[in-house]
N, C-alpha and C positions, 0 to 999 in steps of 0.2 A: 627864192633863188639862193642867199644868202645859207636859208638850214642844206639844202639840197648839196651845195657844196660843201656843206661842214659834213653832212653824211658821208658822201664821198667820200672825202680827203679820211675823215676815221676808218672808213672800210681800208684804204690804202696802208694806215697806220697798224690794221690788225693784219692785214695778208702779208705788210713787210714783217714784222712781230712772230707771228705765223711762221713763213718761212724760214726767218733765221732759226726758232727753237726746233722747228723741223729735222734742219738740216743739218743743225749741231746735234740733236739727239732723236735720230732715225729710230735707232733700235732699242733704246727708251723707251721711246712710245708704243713699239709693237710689243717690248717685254710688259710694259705695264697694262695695255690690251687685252694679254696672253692670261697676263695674273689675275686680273678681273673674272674672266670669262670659266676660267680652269675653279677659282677659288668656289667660285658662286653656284659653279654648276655641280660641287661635291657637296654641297652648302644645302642644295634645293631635293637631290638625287640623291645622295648620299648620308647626310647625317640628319635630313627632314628636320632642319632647324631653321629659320628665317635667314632669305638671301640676304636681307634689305641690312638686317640688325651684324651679317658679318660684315658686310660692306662697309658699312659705319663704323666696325670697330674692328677691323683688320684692315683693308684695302685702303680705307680714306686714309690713316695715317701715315700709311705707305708712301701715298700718291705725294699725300701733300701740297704743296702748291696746284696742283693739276688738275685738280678734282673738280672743277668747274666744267672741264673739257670732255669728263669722262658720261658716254653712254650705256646703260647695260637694257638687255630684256632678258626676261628669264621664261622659254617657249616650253610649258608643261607637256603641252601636246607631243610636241616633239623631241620633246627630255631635253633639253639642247639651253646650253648660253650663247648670246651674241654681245659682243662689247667692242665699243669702239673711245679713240681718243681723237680729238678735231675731227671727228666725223672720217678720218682719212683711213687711220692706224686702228685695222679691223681685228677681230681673234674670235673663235669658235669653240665651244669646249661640246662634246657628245654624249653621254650618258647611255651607256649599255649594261644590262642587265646582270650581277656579278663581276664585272669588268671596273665598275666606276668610272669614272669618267675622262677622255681623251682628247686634248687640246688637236684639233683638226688644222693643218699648215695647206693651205692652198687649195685648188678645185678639186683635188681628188676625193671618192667619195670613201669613205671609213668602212672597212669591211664589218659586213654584218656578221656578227659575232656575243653569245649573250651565254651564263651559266644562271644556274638556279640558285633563287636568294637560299640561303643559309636560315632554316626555320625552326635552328632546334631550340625549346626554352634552357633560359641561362642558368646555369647546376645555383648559382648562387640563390635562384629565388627572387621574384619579382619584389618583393618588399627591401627597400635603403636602411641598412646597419646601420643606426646609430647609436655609437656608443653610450654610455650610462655614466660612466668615469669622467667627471670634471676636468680634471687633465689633460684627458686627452679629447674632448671636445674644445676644451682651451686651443690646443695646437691645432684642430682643425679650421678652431676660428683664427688663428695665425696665421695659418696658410691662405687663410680667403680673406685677410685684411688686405686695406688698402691704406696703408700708409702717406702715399703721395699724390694728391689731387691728378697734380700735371703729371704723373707713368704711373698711367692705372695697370695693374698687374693680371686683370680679367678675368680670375682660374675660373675653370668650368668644370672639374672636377679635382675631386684629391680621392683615393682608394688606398687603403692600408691592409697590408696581409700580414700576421704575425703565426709563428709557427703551423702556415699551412692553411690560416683560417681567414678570413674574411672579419674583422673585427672593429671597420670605421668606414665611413664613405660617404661624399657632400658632394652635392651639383649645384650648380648655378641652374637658374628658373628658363626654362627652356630647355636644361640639357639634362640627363637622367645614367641609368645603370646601362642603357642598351644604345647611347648615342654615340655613332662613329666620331669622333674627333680625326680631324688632321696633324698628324705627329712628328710630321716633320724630320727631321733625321733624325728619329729616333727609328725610325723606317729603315736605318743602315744595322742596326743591331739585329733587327729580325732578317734583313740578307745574310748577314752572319750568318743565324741559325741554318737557313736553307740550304747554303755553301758547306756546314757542318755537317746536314743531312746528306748530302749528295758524297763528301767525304766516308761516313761512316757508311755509304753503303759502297765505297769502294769506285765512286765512280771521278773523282777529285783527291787530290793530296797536293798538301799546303808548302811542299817542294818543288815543284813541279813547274814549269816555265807556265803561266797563266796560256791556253789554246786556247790563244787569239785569232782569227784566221787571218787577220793583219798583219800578226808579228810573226808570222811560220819561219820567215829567213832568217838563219842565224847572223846576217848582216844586219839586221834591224837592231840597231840599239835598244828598241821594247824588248826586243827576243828573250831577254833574261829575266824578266819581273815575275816573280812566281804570285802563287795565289797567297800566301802569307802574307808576301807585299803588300798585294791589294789591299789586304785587309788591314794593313797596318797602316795604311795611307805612308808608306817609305819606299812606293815603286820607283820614285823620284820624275814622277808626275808633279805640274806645277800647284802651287796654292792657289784652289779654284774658285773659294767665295770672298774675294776681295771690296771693299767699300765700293760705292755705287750702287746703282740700277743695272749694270749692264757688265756683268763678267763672263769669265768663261762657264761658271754654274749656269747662269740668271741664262745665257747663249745656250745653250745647252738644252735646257729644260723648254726654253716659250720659241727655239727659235728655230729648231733642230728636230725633221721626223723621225731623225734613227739618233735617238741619242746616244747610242755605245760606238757607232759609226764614229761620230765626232768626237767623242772620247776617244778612242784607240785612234785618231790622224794627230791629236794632238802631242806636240813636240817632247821631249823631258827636259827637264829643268835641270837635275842632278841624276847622277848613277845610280841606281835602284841600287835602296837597301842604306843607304846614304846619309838621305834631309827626309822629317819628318814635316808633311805638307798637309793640310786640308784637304781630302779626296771625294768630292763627288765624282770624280771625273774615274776614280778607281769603283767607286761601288755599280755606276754605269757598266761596269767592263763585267764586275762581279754580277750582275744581274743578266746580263749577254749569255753566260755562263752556264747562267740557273737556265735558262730559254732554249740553248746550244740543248742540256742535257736531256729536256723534257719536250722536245716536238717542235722547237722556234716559234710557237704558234702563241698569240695573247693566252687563249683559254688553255694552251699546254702547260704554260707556267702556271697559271690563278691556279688549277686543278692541282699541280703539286704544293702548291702550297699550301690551299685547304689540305688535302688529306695526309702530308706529311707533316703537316707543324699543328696550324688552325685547327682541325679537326680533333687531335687526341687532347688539346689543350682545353679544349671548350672554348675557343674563340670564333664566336660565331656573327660577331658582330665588326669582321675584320676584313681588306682589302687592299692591295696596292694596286693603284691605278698603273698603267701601261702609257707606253706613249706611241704615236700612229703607224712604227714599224710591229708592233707585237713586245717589244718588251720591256719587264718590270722594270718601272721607275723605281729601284730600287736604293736610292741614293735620298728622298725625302720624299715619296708622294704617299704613304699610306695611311689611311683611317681606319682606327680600331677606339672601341670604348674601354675606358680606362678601367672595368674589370678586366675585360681581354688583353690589356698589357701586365697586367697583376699576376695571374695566369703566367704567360711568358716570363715575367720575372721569375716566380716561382720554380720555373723550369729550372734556370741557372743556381739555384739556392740548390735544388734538388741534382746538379751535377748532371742533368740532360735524360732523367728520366720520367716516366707518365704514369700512373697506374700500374706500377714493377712494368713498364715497355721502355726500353730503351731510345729515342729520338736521335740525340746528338750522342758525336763519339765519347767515352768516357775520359775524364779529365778536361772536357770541353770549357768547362766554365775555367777552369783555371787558366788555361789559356787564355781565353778570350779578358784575362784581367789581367796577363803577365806584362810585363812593360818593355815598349818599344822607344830604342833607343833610350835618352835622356831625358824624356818628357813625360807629361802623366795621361798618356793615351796605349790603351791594350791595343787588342785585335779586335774592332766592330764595338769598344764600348769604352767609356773614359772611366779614369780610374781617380785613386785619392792616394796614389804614392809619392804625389809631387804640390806641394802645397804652396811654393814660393813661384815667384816668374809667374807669367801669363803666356798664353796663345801668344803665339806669332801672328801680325797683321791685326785679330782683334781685340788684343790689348784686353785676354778674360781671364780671371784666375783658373789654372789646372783645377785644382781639386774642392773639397768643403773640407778643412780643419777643423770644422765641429763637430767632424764625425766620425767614427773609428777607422781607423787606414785598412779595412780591408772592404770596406765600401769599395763598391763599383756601380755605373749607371749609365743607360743610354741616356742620351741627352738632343734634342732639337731646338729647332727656333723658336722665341715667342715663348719659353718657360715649360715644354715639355719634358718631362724626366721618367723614367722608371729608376729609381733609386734600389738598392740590393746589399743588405748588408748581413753576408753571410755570420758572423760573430753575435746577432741579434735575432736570426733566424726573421727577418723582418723583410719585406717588400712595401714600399711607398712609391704611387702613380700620380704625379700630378699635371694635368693638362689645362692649358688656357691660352689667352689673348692677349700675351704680355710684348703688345709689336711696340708702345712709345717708351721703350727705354726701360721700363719699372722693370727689374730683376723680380723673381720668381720668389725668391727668399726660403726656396725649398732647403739648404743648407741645416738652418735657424730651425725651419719647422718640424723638419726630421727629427733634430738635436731634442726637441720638446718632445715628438711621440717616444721616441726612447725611455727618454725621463720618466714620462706618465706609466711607460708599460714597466719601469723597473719598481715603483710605488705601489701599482694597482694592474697585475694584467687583468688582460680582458677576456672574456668570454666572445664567440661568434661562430660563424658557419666554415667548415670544412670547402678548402678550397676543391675538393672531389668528394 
């Protein structure tokens, strides 16, 4: 009688326990659900790398305390994630065929919808560059130290392009030349390019009040944020990825079927053109855009983007997922292998052209580095002309002063870069699983391939 009541009385002490961290953090628990189920199901479908091994070294540090509570399955059958947290706080992620995969909100069912995988072979050649030069094997092994037990920095690739060519390249055991990685906002720099394209063919200009069909009234305070804004993150949209689990991004992305909806309701903070702010909430709008131009439809957008961008670049290993109204997650959801953003880079070095084809409008790259307002953020890509101060909110340095100031780089979470430094004719991709804190130390490792390459260049394969 005696254990039978202490059972009790503990069940009571976990369902009161229960309750309160419930009820303080509702949307917590369905954001971290959300992230489970989404992360796992690109993990399984997407970059055919072990659910179990990202979950342990993305998700659980995330979670952190919580990971006791967390459940996932991963249904082949059905290409599909299910994850839940206390059994209560469910999430769904779908897996469609060129689409990648689409975090599902509520009973309705996901429209059937699927494009044909991308089977061309990689121009680069099945066989891993490795260099021969000491040097510059040194920096690779830079880039892939791990300095700090406790912020393991996890890279899964680093890709170097010098003068056009393919000339270094390292994976982590499991991940290779043809493995989609998730890149996180590095995914806003390539919306860039597509807003560029849709530009140069005249169907977009970067004056032009952003045609929102939210903001049609000229009484709408939105009504004046042009597409430049967006892209400058200066529309004076609020600063969306603030500390926590649960912001207006994190709301946004696990919690929101139409995410450019919820974007465009939300309030301004400052007069466009103004304060310069952290925008996922702008790239949202800017991928409405891309979707508005090509059909509204999930497969209208994926399809311009393979054959406007992906396609002539040889990125074929590449994707931005969609979210369950039709459109691109355009603000951090896409995976591409870190040849395929090397590629992209090289675009920008090249001034936006392919094979003598024109892509993006001319002078493109220079824009997309020129500096907004006071800080050291371009148009769609951070730059190195501000090397003092940090971000506002996360307290990160602007730039790398180890590196020549006309660098520029997209930049995501977790240590993602495409690094570009026109003065070197050089491109550097580094991608990994830098969630507990360990910075990336791409800065440092750049500043090394440089060095090696002005000692001893190298020999490699033409990036075309």
């Amino acid at each position: 009688m005696k254990s039978a009541r202490y059972v009790l009385l503990s069940l009571l002490v976990l369902m009161f326990a229960g309750g309160v961290v419930t009820g303080l953090n509702r949307d917590a628990m369905y954001v971290g659900a959300a992230s489970v189920s989404q992360s796992l199901c690109a993990a399984a479908f997407v970059s055919h790398v072990d659910p179990d091994r990202v979950y342990a070294e993305e998700q659980r540090p995330l979670l952190r305390g919580i990971n006791w509570a967390v459940r996932y399955a991963v249904d082949r059958s059905q290409r599909e994630v299910r994850s839940s947290l206390l059994a209560v706080f469910r999430a769904r992620s779908v897996y469609r065929e060129g689409l990648g995969c689409t975090l599902v909100l509520g009973d309705d069912p996901l429209p059937a919808a699927a494009l044909s995988e991308q089977a061309e072979p990689d121009r680069f050649g099945a066989r891993i560059v490795t260099p021969t030069d000491p040097a510059l094997r040194a920096a690779l092994d830079q880039a892939f130290a791990e300095p700090d037990p406790s912020h393991l920095r996890r890279t899964k690739a680093v890709v170097v392009l010098h003068d056009g060519r393919l000339i270094a390249e390292r994976y982590a055991n499991g991940y290779g030349p043809e493995t989609p990685i998730w890149v996180h906002s590095v995914t806003k720099s390539v919306t860039q390019a597509l807003i560029g394209v849709l530009v140069r063919q005249g169907r977009l200009r970067l004056d032009q009040p952003a045609p929102i069909a939210a903001w049609a009234s000229p009484a709408d305070p939105h009504h004046a944020i042009t597409v430049d804004q967006l892209l400058r993150m200066d529309s004076g949209l609020p600063f969306d990825e603030t500390n926590g689990a649960v912001n207006l991004a994190t709301h946004m992305w696990f919690r929101e079927a139409d995410t450019a909806g919820f974007a465009a309701r939300t309030p301004l903070a400052h007069a466009p053109g103004t304060v310069w702010a952290y925008g996922n909430l702008s790239y949202a709008l800017l991928s409405k855009l891309i979707g508005n131009a090509t059909g509204g439809t999930a497969v209208g957008a994926e399809t311009f983007a393979r054959d406007a961008l992906f396609a002539p670049l040889g990125m074929h290993h590449s994707v931005i997922e969609v979210d369950q109204s039709g459109s691109l997650l355009g603000s951090g959801f896409m995976y591409a292998s870190a040849r395929d953003l090397a590629r992209f880079g090289q675009l920008y070095l090249d001034d936006g052209m392919v094979d003598g084809k024109r892509i993006l409008p001319q002078g493109w790259a220079d824009y997309s580095r020129s500096q907004t307002l006071h800080t050291g953020y371009g148009a769609g890509f951070w730059t190195n002309l501000v090397n003092t101060g940090s971000v506002p909110v996360w307290d990160a340095p602007w730039g790398m002063p180890q590196l020549p100031k006309d660098m520029y780089y997209a930049r995501g979470a977790f240590g993602q870069y495409v690094i570009i430094v026109p003065s070197e004719h050089l491109v550097v991709v580094r991608l990994g699983l830098s969630v507990q804190g360990g910075g990336a130390g791409m800065g440092d490792a750049t500043a090394a391939i440089i060095a090696a390459l002005h000692h001893a260049p190298a020999a490699g394969r033409a990036v075309r």
